[in-house]
C-alpha positions as a printed NumPy array, in Angstrom:
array([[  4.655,  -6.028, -32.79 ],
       [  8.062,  -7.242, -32.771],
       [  9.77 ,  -4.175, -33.624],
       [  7.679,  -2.241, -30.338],
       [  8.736,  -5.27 , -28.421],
       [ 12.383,  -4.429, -29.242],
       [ 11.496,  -0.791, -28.601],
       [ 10.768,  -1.326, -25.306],
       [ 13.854,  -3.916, -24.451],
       [ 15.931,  -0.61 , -25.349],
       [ 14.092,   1.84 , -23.024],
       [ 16.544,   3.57 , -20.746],
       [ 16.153,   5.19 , -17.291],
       [ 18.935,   5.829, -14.486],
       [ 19.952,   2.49 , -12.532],
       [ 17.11 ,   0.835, -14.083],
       [ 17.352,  -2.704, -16.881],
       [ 14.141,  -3.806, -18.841],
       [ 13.708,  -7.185, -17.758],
       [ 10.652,  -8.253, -20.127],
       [  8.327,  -7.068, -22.629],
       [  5.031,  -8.927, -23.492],
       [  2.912,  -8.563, -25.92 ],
       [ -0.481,  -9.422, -24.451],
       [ -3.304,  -9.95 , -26.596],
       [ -5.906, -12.445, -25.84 ],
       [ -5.803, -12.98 , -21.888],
       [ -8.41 , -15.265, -21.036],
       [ -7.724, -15.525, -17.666],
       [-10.447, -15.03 , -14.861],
       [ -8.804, -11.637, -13.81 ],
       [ -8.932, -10.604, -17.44 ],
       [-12.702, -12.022, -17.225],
       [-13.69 , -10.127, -14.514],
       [-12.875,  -6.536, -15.207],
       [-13.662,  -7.092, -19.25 ],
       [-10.369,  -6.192, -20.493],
       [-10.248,  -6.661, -24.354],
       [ -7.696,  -4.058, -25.159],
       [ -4.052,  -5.832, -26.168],
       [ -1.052,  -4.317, -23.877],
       [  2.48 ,  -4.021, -23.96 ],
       [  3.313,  -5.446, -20.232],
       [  7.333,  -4.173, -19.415],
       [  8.459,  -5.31 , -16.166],
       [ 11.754,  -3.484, -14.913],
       [ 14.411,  -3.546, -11.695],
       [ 15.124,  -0.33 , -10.65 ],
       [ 18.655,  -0.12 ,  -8.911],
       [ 18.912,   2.225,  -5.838],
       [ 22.08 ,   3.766,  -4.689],
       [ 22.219,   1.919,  -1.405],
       [ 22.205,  -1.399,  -2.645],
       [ 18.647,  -2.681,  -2.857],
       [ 16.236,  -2.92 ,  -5.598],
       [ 12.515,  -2.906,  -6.855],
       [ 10.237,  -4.006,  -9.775],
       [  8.079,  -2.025, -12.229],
       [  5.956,  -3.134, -14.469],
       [  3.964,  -0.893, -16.901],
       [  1.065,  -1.685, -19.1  ],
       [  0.548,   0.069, -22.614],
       [ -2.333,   0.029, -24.667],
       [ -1.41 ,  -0.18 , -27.648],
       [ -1.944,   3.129, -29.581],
       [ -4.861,   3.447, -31.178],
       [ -6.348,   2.166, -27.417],
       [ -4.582,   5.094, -25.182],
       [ -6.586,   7.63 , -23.718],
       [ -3.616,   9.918, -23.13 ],
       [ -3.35 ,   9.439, -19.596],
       [ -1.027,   7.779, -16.613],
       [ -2.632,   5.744, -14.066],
       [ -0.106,   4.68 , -11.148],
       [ -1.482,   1.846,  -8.752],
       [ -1.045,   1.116,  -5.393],
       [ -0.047,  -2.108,  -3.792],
       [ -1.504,  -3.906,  -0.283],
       [ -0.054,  -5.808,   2.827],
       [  3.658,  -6.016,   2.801],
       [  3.623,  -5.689,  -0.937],
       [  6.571,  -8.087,  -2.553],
       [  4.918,  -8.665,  -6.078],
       [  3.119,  -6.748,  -8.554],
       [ -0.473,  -6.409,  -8.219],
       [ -1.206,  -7.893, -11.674],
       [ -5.235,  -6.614, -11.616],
       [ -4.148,  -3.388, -10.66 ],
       [ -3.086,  -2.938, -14.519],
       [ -5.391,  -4.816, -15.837],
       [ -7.904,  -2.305, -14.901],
       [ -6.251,   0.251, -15.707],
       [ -5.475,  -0.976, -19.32 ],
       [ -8.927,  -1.952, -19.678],
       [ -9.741,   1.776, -19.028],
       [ -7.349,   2.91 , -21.845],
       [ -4.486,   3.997, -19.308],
       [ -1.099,   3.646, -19.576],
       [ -0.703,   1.686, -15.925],
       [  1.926,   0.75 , -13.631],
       [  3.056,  -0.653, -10.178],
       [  5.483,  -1.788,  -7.889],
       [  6.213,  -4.276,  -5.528],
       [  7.647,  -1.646,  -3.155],
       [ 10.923,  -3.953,  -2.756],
       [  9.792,  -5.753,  -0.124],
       [ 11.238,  -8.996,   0.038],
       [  8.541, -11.836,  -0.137],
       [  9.521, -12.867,   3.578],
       [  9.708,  -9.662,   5.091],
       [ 11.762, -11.039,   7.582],
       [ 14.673, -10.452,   5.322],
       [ 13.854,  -6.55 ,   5.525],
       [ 15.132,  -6.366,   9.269],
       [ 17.343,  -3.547,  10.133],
       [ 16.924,  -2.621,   6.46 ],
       [ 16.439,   1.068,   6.118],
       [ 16.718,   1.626,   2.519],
       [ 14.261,  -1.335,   2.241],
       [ 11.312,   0.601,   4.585],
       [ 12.524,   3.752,   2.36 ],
       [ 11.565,   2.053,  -0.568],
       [  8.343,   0.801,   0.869],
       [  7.525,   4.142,   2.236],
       [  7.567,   6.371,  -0.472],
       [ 10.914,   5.887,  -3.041],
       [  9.604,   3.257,  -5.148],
       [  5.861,   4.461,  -5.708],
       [  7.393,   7.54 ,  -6.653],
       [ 10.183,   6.458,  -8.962],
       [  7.419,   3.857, -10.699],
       [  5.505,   7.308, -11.447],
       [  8.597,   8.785, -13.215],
       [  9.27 ,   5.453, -15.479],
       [  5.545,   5.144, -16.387],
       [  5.392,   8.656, -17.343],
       [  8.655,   8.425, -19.177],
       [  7.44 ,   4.909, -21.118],
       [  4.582,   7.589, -22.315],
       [  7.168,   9.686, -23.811],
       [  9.146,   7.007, -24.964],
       [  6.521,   4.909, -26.639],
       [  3.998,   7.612, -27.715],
       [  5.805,  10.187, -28.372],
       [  4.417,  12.638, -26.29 ],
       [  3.668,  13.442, -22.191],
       [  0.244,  12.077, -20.614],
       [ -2.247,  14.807, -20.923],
       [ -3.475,  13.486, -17.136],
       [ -2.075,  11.518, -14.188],
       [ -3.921,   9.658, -12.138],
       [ -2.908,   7.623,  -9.015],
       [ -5.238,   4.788,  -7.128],
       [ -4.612,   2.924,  -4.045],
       [ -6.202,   1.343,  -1.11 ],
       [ -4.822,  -0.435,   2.538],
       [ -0.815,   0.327,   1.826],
       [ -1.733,   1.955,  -1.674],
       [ -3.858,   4.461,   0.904],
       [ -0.495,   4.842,   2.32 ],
       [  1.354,   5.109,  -1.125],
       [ -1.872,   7.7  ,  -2.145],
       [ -0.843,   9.777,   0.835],
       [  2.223,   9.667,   0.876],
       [  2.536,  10.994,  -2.954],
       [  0.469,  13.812,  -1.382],
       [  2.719,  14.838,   1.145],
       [  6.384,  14.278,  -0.488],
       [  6.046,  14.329,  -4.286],
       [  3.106,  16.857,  -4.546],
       [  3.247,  17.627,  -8.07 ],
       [  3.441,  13.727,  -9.356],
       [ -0.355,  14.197, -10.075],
       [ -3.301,  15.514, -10.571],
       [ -5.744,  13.476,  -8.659],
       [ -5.319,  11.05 ,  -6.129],
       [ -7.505,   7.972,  -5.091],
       [ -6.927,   7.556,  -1.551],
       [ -8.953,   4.212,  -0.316],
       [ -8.729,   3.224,   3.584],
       [ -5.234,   4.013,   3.668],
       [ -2.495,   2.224,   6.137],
       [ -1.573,   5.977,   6.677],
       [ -0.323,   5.779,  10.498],
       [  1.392,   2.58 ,   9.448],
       [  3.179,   1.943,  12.809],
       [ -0.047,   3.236,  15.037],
       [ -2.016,   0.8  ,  12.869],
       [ -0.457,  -2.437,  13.347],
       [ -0.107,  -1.805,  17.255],
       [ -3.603,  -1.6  ,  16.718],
       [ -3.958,  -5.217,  15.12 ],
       [ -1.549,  -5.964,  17.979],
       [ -3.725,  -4.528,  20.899],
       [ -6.405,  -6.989,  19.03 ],
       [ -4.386,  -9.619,  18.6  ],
       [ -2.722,  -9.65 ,  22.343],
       [ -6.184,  -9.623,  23.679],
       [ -7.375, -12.585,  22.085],
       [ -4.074, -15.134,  22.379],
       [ -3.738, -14.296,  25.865],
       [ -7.187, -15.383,  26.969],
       [ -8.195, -17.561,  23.98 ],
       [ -5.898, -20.544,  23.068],
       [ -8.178, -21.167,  19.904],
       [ -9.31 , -17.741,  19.346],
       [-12.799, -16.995,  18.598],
       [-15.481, -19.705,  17.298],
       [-17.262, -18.494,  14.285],
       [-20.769, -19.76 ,  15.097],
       [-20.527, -17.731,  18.247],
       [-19.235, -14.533,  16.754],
       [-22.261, -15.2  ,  13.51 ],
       [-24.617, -14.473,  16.728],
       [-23.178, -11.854,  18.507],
       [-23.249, -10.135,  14.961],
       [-26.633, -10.45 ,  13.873],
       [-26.925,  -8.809,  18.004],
       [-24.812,  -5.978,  17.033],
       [-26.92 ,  -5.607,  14.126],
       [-30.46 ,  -5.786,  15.11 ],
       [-29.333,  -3.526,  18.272],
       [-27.35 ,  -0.338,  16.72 ],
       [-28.601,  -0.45 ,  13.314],
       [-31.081,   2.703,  13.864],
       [-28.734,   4.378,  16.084],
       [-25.486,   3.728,  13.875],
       [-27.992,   5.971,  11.27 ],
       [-28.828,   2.877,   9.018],
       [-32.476,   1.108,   8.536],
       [-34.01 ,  -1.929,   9.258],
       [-32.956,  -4.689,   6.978],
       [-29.415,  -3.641,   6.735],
       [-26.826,  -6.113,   7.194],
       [-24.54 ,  -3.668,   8.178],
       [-23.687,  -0.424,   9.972],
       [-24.133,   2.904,   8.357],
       [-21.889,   4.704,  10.591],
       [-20.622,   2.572,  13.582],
       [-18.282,   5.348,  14.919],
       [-21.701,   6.371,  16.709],
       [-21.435,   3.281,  18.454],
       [-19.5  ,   3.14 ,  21.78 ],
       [-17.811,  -0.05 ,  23.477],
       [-21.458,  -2.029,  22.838],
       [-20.561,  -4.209,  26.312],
       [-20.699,  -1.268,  28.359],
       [-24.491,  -1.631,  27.952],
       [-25.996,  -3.634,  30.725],
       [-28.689,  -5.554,  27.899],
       [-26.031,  -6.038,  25.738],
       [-23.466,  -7.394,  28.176],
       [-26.272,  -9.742,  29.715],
       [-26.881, -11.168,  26.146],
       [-23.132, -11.537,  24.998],
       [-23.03 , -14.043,  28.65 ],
       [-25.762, -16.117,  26.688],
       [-23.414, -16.804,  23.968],
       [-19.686, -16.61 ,  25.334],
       [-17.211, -17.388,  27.764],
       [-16.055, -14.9  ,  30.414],
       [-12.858, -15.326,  28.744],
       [-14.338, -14.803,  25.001],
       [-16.342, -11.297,  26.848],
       [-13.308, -10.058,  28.351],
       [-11.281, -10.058,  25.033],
       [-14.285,  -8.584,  23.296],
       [-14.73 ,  -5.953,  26.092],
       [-11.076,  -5.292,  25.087],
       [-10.913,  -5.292,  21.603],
       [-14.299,  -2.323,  21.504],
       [-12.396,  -0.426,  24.103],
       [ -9.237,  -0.301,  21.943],
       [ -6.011,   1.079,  23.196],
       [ -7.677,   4.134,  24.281],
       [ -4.332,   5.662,  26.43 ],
       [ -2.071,   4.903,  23.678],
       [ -3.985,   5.252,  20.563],
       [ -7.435,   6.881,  21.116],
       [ -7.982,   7.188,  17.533],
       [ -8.271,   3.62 ,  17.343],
       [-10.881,   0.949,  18.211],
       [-12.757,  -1.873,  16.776],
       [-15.689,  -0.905,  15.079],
       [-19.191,  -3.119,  16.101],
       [-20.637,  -4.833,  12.738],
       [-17.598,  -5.435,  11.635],
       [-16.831,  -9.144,  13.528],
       [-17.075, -11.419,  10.58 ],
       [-16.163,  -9.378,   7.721],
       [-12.343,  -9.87 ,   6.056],
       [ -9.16 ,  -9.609,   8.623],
       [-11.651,  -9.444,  11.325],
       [-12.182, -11.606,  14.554],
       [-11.982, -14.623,  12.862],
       [ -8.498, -13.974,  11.167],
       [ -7.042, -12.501,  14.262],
       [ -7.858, -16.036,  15.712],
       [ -5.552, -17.718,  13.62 ],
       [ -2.549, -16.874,  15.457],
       [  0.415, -17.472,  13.724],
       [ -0.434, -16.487,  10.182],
       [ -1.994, -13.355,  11.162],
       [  1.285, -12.633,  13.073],
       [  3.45 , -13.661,  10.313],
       [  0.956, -11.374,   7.624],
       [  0.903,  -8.209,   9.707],
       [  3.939,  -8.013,  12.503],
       [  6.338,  -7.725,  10.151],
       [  6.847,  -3.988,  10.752],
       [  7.63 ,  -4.955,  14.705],
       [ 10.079,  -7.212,  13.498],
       [ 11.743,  -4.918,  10.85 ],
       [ 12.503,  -2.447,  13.878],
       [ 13.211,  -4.688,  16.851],
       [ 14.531,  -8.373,  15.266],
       [ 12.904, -11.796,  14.305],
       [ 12.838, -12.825,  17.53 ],
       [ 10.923, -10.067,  19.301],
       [  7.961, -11.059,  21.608],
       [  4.764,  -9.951,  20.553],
       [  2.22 , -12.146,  22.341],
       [  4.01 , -11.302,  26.034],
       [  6.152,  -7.666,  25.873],
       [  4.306,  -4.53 ,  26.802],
       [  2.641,  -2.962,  24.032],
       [  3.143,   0.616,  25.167],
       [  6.928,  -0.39 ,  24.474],
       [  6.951,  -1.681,  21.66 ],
       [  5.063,   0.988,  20.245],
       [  7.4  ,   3.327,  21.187],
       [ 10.343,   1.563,  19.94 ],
       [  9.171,   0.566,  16.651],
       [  7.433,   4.281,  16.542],
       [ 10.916,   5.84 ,  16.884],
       [ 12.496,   3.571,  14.216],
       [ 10.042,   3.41 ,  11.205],
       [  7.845,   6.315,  11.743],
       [  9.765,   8.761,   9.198],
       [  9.957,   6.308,   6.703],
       [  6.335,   4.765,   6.676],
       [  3.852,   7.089,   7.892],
       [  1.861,   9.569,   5.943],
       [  0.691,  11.524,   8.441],
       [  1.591,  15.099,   7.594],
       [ -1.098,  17.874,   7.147],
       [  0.786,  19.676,   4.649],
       [ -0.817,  19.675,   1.724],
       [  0.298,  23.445,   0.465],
       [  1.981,  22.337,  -2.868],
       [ -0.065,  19.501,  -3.857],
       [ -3.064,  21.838,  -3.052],
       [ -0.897,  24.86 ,  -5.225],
       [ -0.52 ,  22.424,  -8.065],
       [ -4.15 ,  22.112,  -8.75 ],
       [ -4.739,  18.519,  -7.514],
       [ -7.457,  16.929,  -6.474],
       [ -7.578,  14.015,  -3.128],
       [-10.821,  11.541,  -3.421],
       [-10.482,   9.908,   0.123],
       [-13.282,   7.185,   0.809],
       [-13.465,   4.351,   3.427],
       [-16.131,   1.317,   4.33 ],
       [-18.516,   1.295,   6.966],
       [-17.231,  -2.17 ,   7.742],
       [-13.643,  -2.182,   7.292],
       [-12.418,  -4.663,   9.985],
       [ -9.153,  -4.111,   9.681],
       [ -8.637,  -0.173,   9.105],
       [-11.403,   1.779,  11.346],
       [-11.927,   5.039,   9.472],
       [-12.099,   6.821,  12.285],
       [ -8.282,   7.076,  11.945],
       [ -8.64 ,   8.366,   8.509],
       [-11.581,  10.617,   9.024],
       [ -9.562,  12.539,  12.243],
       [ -6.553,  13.452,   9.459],
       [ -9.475,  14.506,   7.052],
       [-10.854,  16.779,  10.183],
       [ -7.511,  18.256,  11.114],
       [ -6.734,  18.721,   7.321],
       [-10.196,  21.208,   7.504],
       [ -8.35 ,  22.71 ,  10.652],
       [ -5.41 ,  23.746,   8.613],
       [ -7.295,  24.945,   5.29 ],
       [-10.326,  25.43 ,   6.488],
       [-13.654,  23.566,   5.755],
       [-14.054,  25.418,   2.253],
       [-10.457,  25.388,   1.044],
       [-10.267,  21.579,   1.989],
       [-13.358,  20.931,  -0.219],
       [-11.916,  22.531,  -2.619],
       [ -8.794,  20.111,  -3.44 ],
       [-10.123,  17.126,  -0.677],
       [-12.887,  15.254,  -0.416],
       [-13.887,  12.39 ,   2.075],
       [-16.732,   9.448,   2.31 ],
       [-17.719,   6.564,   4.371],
       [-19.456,   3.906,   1.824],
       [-22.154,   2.039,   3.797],
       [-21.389,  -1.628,   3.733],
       [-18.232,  -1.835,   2.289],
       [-15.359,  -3.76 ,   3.532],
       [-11.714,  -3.163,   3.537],
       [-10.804,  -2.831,  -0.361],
       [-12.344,  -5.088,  -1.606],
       [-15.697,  -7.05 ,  -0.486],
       [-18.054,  -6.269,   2.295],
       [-21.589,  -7.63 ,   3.472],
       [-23.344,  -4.843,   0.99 ],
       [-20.71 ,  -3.106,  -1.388],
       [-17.956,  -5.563,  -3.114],
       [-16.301,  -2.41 ,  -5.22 ],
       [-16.423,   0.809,  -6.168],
       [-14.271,   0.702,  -8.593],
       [-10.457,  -0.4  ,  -7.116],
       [-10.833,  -3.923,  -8.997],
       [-13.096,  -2.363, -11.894],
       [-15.205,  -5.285, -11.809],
       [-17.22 ,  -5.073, -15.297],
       [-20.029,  -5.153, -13.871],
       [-19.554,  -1.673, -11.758],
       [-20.727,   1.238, -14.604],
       [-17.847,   3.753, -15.395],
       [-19.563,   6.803, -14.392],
       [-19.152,   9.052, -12.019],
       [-21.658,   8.006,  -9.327],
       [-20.714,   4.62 ,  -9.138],
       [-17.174,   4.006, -10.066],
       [-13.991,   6.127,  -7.787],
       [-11.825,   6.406, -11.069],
       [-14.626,   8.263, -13.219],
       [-15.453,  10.426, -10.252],
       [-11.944,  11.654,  -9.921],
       [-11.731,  12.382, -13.425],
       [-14.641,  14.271, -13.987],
       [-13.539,  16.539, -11.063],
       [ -9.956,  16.727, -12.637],
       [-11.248,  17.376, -16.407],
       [-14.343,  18.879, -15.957],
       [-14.835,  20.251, -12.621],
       [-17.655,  18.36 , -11.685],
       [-17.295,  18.559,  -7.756],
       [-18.287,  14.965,  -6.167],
       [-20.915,  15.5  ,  -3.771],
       [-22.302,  12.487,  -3.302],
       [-21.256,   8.913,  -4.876],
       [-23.337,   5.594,  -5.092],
       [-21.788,   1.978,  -4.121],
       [-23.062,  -1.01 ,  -6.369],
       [-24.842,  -3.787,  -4.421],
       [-24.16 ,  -6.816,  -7.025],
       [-26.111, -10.087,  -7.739],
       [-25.197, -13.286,  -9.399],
       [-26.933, -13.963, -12.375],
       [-26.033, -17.687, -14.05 ],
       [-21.88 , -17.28 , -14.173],
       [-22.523, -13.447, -13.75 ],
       [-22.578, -10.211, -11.261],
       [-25.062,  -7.682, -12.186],
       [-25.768,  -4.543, -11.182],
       [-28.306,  -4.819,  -8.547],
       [-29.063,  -1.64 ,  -6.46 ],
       [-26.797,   1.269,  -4.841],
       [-26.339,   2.418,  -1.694],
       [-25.736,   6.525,  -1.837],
       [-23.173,   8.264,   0.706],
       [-22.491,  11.568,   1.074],
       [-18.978,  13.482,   0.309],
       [-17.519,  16.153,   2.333]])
């Protein structure tokens, strides 16, 4: 143990110093708990150096030998990133992969990222792909020989990072885990604006919980056949069926039971979206109470301080949010950041070329990340290949009842966590259906989210909700 230890302390790569090595071997912590790892890891953390004076971490799990499976697993990261996403290699490890991720270089208060371009470089693309080249270098190093596989997973900003490998470093692997991805990055969060604006400037407390717990179980009992679902689900199969639901006389006369003409013209809002600006964008119905929804947007200063940061990055600390036109701030912040964040291209030629393979899936009740977005790129993708070829290297799903990432009123993962409890296999779990397409050409056609119970200190498998993939 010692002598890998030192091993790894010596490992080498341009602009880059090994800042730790542990050798971890008995985690008992309730991460560790939850996903079942058992297999001891070599954790190296690293600060990789760029040319214009700023920096990020890496840190890389390896099994130790006898536990590799001979494959790379890269990881995304979520939010504004600014530390390592420690489960992320858990579950990885657990799975036998060499594993790795990045904290993007994001400085824990992202205000100190303003005017910082090699800082939104590094969160756009340079450090997810530089993280790739380390981890699959450790391989080499450690091993003694290449991984037979690489692998990348990410959802919310790792969506972005999935994408974004896609697009610019096509040939970093050869399948892709793309999960409700932060794609349109700058489109996105003057979405959460649009939502945000609506509610501050009409509601000094934002929205009351009991009240929105009503107008749900509404929403629910109302669209649940039309949004292609059944009765007695607690969710929305497919709410981009659903149209601004307070356009509809019954529905408008019951939402005056419960709220405020205030509270109904922020709603009204909110459905309606920034159609002019962004039609790709709205709030979906079902969604009110789930994570980052209504109830988060309420809380008005930590939700701006969580997701804003990008409008401060391009237009200073002191920018107005709650009173400046959003149309221009859009449009400033679009022309500043757009080339370094979004992942919005449709060219997929070489990653398509190179044999890989794009699982793309979404939740039904994602508050914060409508899949519309995602499913239009997934539709203009099919434009530019055509329905077959896409299928062919590109796949797509909406999961009934999952939430953004992680959670959701049905589905609490498919697979991103790697909650033990969630079987490995193809139809239930995102990482074993992207492998067996990779290795053995299985094409995913449809794929099964785990409804869990609790069973004494426990989840369980429970029952599974099918979708279909396109």
């Amino acid at each position: 143990m010692k002598e890998k230890i030192k091993l790894l302390k010596n490992f080498q790569y341009e602009n880059t110093e090994v800042d730790s090595v542990q050798f971890i071997e008995n985690n008992t912590d309730p991460i560790t708990e939850a996903v079942g790892n058992t297999i001891p890891f070599y954790r190296v953390e690293l600060t990789v150096h760029t040319p214009e004076n700023t920096s990020f971490k890496v840190a890389v799990g390896l099994p130790i030998e006898k536990w590799w499976n001979g494959k790379f697993l890269g990881t995304g990261n979520g939010g504004a990133a600014g530390g390592i996403v420690e489960i992320s290699i858990i579950n990885g490890v657990s799975r036998g992969y060499v594993t790795a991720n990045t904290d993007m270089g994001v400085s824990q208060d992202t205000n100190n990222d303003i005017g910082k371009i090699e800082v939104w470089k590094n969160y756009g693309y340079r450090s997810t792909h530089i993280m790739t080249q380390i981890g699959k270098q450790l391989c080499e190093y450690f091993y003694h020989q290449s991984p037979e596989h690489s692998y990348f997973m990410g959802g919310s900003t790792g969506g972005q990072q999935a994408l974004s490998l896609a697009q610019r470093f096509p040939t970093d692997y050869d399948g892709i885990v793309c999960l409700s991805p932060a794609f349109n990055r700058v489109d996105l969060h003057t979405f959460f604006l649009w939502n945000w604006q609506h509610i501050h400037r009409r509601l000094p407390n934002g929205f009351n919980k009991d009240t929105l717990e009503k107008w749900h179980k509404i929403i629910i009992d109302k669209y649940v056949l039309e949004a292609e679902g059944k009765i007695g689900d607690n969710y929305l199969t497919h709410p981009h069926l659903i149209s601004n639901p307070l356009k509809n006389t019954e529905m408008y006369t019951l939402a005056q039971e419960i709220f405020t003409n205030e509270e109904i013209d922020a709603l009204f809002e909110i459905y309606e979206g920034p159609k002019d600006l962004l039609p790709h964008l709205a709030y979906f119905p079902g969604a009110e109470l789930e994570n980052l929804g209504l109830m988060d947007l309420s809380n008005k200063e930590q939700f701006a301080k969580d997701y804003f940061y990008v409008f401060r990055w391009a237009l200073g600390e002191n920018v107005d949010l709650l009173n400046t036109d959003i149309d221009e701030l859009y449009v400033k912040t679009k022309a500043i950041l757009a080339e370094h964040l979004d992942a919005t291209s449709t060219n997929l030629d070489e990653f398509k070329a190179n044999g890989g393979k794009l699982l793309n899936f979404v939740g039904s009740s994602d508050a914060i990340i409508p899949y519309q977005t995602i499913m239009n790129y997934y539709e203009e993708i099919k434009r530019v290949y055509s329905p077959q070829e896409t299928q062919d290297f590109y796949r797509f799903s909406i999961i009934p009842g999952w939430g953004h990432i992680y959670g959701g009123p049905a589905i609490l993962d498919i697979g991103m966590i790697g909650l033990k409890a969630i079987p490995r296999v193809a139809e239930h779990d995102v990482l074993s259906c992207l492998e067996a397409w990779v290795e053995k050409g299985i094409t995913p056609t449809k794929f099964s989210g785990v409804h869990l119970k609790r069973e004494e200190n426990d989840l369980v498998f429970d029952y599974s909700i099918d979708s279909i993939v396109t």
